[in-house]
C-alpha positions in Angstrom: 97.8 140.8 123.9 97.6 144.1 122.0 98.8 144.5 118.1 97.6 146.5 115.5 95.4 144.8 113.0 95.6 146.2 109.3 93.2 145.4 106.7 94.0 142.9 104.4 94.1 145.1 101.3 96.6 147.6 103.2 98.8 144.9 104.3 100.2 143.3 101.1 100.5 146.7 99.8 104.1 145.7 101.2 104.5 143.1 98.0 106.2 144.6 95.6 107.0 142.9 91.4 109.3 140.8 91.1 109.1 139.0 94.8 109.3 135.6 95.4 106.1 135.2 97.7 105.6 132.0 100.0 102.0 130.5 100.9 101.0 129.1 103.4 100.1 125.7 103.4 97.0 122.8 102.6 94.1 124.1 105.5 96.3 127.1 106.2 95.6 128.7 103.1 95.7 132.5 104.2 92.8 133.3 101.2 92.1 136.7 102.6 95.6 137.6 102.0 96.0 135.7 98.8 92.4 137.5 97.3 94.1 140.9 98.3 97.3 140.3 96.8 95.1 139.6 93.7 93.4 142.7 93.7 96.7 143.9 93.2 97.4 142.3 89.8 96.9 145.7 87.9 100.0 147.4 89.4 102.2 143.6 89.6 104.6 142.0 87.6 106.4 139.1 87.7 105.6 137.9 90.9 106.5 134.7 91.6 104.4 132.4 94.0 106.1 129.3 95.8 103.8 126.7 97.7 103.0 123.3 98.4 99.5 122.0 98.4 97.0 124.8 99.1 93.3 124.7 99.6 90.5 127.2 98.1 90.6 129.7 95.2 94.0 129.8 93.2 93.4 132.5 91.5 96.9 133.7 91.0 96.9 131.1 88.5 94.1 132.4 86.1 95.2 133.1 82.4 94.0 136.8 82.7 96.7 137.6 85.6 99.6 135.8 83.7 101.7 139.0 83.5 101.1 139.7 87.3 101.5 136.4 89.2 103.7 132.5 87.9 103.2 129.9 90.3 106.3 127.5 91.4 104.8 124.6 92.6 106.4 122.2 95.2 103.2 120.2 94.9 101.0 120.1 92.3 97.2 120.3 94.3 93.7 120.1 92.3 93.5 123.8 92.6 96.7 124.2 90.7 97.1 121.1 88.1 95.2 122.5 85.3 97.5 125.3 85.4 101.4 123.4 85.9 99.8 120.4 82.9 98.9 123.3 80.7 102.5 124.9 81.3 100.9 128.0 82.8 102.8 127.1 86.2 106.1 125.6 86.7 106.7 122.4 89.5 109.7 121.8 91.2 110.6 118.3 92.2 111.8 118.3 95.2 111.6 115.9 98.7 109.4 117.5 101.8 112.1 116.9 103.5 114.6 118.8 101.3 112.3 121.8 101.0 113.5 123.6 104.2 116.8 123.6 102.7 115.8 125.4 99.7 114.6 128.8 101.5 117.0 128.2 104.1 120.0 127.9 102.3 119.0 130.9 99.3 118.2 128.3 96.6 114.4 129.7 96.6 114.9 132.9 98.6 112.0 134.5 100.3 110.6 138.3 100.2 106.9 137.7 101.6 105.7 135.1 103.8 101.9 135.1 103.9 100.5 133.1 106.7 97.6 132.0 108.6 97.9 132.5 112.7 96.4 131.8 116.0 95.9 135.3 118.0 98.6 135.8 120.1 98.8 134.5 123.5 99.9 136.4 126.6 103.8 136.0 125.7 102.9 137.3 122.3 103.3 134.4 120.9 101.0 133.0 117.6 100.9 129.3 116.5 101.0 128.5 112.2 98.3 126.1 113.6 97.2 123.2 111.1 100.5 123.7 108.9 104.1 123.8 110.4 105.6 122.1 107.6 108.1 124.0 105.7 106.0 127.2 106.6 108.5 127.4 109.9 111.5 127.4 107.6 109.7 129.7 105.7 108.7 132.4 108.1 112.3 132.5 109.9 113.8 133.0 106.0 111.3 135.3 104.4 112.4 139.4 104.6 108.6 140.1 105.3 105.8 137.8 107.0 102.6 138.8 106.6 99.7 137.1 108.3 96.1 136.9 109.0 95.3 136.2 112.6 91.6 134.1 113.3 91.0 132.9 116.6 89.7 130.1 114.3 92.8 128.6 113.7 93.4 125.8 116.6 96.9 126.9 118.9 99.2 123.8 118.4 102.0 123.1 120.0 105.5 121.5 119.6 107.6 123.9 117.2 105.3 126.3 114.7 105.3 129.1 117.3 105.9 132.4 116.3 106.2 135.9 118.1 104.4 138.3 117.0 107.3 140.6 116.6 108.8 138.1 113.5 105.1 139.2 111.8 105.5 142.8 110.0 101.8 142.8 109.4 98.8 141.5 111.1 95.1 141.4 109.3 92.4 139.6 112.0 89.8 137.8 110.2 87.3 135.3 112.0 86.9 132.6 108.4 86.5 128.7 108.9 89.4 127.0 108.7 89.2 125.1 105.5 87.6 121.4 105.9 88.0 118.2 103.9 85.1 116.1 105.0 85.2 112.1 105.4 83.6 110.3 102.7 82.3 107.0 102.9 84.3 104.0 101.7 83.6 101.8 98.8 84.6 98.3 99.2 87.8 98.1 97.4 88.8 100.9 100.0 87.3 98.6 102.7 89.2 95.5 101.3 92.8 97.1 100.9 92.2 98.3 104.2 91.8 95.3 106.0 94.4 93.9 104.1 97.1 96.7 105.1 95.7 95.9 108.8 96.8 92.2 108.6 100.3 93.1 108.7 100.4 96.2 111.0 101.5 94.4 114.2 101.1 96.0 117.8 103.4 98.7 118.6 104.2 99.9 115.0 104.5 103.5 114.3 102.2 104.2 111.9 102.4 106.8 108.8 99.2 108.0 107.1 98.4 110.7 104.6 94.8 111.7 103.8 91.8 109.8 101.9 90.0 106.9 101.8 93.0 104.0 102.4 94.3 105.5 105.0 91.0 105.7 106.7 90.3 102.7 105.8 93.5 101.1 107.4 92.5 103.0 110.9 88.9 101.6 110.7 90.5 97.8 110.3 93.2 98.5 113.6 90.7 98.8 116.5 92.0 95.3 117.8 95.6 96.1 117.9 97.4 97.3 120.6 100.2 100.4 121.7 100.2 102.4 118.3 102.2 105.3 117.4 102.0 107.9 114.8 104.8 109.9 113.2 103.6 111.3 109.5 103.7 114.1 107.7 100.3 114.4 107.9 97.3 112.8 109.0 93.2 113.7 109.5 90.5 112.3 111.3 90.8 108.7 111.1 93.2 108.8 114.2 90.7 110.1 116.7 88.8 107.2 117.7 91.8 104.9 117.9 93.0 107.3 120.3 89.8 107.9 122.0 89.9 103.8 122.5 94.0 103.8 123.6 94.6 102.0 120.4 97.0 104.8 119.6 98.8 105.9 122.7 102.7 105.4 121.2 103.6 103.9 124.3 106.3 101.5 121.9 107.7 104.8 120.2 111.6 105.4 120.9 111.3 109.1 119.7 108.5 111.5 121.0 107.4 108.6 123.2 103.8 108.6 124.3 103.3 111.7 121.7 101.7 112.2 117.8 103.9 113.9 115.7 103.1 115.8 112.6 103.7 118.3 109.6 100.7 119.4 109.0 96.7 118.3 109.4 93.7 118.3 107.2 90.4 117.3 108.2 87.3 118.7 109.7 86.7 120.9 113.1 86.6 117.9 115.3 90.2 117.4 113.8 91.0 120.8 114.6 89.4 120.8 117.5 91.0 117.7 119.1 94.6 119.1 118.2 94.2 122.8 119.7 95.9 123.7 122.8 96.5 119.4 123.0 100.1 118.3 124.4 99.8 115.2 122.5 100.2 116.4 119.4 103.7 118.2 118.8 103.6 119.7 115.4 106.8 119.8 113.9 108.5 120.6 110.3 108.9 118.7 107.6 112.9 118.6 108.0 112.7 116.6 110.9 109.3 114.8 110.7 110.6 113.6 107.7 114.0 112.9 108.0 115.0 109.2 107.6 117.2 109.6 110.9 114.1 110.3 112.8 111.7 108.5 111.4 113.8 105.3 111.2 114.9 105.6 115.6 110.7 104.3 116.1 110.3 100.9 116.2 108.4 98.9 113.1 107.2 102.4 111.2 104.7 101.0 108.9 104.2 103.7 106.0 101.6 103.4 104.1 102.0 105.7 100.5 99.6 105.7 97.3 100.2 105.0 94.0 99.1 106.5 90.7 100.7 103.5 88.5 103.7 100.5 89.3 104.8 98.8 86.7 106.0 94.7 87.0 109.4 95.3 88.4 108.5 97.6 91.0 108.4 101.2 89.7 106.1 103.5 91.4 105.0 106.5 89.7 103.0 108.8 92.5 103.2 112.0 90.9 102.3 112.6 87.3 99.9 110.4 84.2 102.2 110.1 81.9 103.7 113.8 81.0 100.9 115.3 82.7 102.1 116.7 86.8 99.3 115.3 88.9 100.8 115.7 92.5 104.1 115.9 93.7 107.0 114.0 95.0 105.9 114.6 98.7 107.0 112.8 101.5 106.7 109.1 99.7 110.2 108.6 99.6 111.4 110.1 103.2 108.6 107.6 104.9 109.8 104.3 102.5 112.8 104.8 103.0 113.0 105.2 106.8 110.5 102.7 107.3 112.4 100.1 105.6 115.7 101.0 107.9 113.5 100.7 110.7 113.3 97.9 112.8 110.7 95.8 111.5 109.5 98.3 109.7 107.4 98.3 107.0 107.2 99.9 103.5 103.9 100.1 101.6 102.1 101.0 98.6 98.9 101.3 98.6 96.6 101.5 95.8 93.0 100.4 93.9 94.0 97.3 91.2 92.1 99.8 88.9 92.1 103.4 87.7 88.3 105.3 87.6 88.1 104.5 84.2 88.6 100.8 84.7 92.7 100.4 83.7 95.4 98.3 85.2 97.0 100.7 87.4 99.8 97.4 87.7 101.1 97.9 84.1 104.1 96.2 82.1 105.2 99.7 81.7 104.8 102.9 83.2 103.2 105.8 80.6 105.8 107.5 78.2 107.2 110.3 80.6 105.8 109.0 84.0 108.0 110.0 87.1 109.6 107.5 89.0 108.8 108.7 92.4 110.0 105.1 94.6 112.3 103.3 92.7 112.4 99.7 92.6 115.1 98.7 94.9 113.1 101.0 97.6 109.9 99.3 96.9 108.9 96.4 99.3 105.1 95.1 100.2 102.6 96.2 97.9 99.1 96.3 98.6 95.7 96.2 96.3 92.0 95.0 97.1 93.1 91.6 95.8 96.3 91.2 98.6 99.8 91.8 99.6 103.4 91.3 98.2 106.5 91.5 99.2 109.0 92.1 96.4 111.8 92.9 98.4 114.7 90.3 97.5 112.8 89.5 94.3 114.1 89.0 91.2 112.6 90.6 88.3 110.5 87.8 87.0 109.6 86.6 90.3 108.4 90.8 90.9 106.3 90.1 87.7 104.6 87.1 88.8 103.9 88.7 92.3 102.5 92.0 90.3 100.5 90.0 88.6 98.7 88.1 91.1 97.1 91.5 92.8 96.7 92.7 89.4 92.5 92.7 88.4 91.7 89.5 87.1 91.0 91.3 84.0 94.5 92.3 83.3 96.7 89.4 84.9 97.4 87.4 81.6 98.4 90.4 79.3 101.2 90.8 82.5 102.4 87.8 82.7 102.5 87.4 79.1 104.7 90.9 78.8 106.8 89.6 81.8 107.6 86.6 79.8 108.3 88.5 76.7 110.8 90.8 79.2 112.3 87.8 81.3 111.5 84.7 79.8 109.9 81.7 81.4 108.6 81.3 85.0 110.6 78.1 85.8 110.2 76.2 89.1 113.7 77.5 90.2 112.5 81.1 90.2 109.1 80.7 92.1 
């Protein structure tokens, strides 16, 4: 179909100071839009930039455009964390699942939404592609969408599709979508894995983010049977399973026989495999991540990182200490609706040890750590050295169970502070 294309530095001439400009998301990252925009910074002020995790170049965020451009970040990505820990960015903490709400609703009201689109097809409809998310919400709340049109970005389908008459601006560009390759896993990855995989039965749902344990865990499930997958996200790890029919959600009670998803980040055989695919129904984050949704599929095992978990069950997942590092996320919508499932499955995930060889299973989280799952949500946790279970566990008996997937190296000073905390281990508790 027809529309007239504008170039990119015409196009956010529409962005005026003081708006409250929306990005779009992770792989979606319109960074033809966002470099013009920057281009800008001479004749802006005070505009304010709202996004979750992006990918590339956030150069809104450099010191020399501080009058021009402030970041709000609903995640907290690599691009953006020198920025928010230096207190050059604000974050907001917020659920995925409430996010949404926030432009819906006029809490964070939206002037600009700049996006990344398929072309349009012979309806005149484009697809937001890798990123539905709360880029839907987002679009349908913003006064102004602006986008950037590549026949580069895969069409998917379920809800992200938008007419081309809700888009006040269209710039074609023909730019790789954005990649994150696979690396290859060490063994702790391996081993934590393998050990997630011994308590994934057949027919769970499975939810997934991105990196090495979740890969990991997809690499150990080749002998189970009639998997699903509702996540907020996932990459390619999925693809052989369902190349083999070891995902094929035949078990799932909602979007039966289907994957559903947020958003995707991966290589071009990821995109690849999702584009123009009915499988796949890409849907946002209010509903993919609602605990009414997520909980209706039978034995959702999530499967959610850690940065730190102290001995009664804390989890910290999005900051070291003071220092922002991530983001709420989706952690809590997935552990929560996996454990109202039925037989579902809450997990953390995480290596024993940090990079720089320290318990990340601590007596007590780091002066101003966030808790991001509390301990009453917190059931099986999972390091290279095994599983437990702490739900129905008192404190002490939480303790002892830290302690034994702890590194060798740090299980004594635990169990020593545990005892300080609780007293003695007696034979009643254990």
């Amino acid at each position: 179909m027809n529309y007239r294309s504008l170039p990119a530095e015409e196009a956010v001439t529409k962005i005026k100071s003081g708006d409250r400009v929306f990005l779009h998301t992770a792989a979606a990252t319109p960074q033809r839009l966002i470099d013009a925009m920057v281009q800008r910074s001479a004749e802006l002020r005070n505009v304010e930039i709202v996004s979750l995790h992006t990918e590339g170049d956030a150069a809104y965020t450099r010191p020399e455009y501080r009058e021009s451009f402030r970041l709000n970040a609903l995640f907290v990505g690599k691009n953006v964390r020198q920025s928010v820990q230096h207190g050059d960015a604000d974050a907001i903490p917020v659920f995925l699942s409430e996010i949404p709400f926030l432009f819906q609703n006029k809490i964070l009201p939206l002037d600009v939404a700049l996006v990344h689109v398929s072309p349009p097809d012979c309806h005149g409809y484009c697809s937001l592609g890798v990123s539905v998310d709360v880029t839907l919400a987002a679009v349908h709340s913003a006064k102004l969408v602006i986008a950037q049109v590549n026949p580069n970005m895969p069409r998917t389908l379920g809800e992200g599709l938008l007419h081309m008459s809700k888009i006040h601006a269209m710039v074609e560009v023909s730019d790789p979508i954005l990649e994150t390759p696979r690396h290859a896993l060490s063994d702790v990855e391996i081993r934590i894995g393998s050990h997630i995989a011994t308590i994934v039965e057949d027919g769970a749902t499975l939810q997934l983010g991105i990196g090495a344990i979740p890969d990991a865990t997809l690499a150990s499930l080749s002998g189970h049977k009639d998997l699903g997958i509702h996540s907020e996200m996932f990459s390619d790890g999925i693809i052989d399973l369902v190349e083999k029919g070891v995902i094929n959600g035949r078990k799932k009670r909602s979007h039966k026989e289907m994957i559903v998803a947020s958003f995707l980040i991966g290589t071009r055989k990821l995109y690849d495999f999702v584009d123009d695919n009915p499988l796949v129904a890409m849907l946002p984050s209010d509903y993919v991540n609602d605990t009414r949704e997520i909980r209706r599929n039978p034995r959702v095992t999530a499967i959610n990182s850690a940065l730190e978990i102290d001995m009664t069950g804390q989890v910290c997942a999005d900051s070291i200490g003071q220092k922002f590092f991530s983001g709420v996320g989706g952690q809590m919508d997935f552990i929560r609706g996996a454990a109202l499932s039925e037989g579902g499955k809450p997990i953390i995930a995480m290596p024993s040890t940090t990079s720089k060889g320290l318990s990340r299973i601590v007596p007590q989280l780091k002066p101003g750590a966030g808790v991001v799952t509390t301990r009453a949500h917190v059931q099986y946790v999972v390091t290279e050295f095994g599983i437990v279970n702490l739900h129905g566990k008192n404190l002490r008996q939480r303790a002892e169970a830290l302690a034994s997937i702890a590194h060798p190296d740090f299980r004594e000073d635990i169990s020593r502070e545990a005892h300080k905390l609780f007293g003695s281990y007696g034979k009643g508790y254990l």
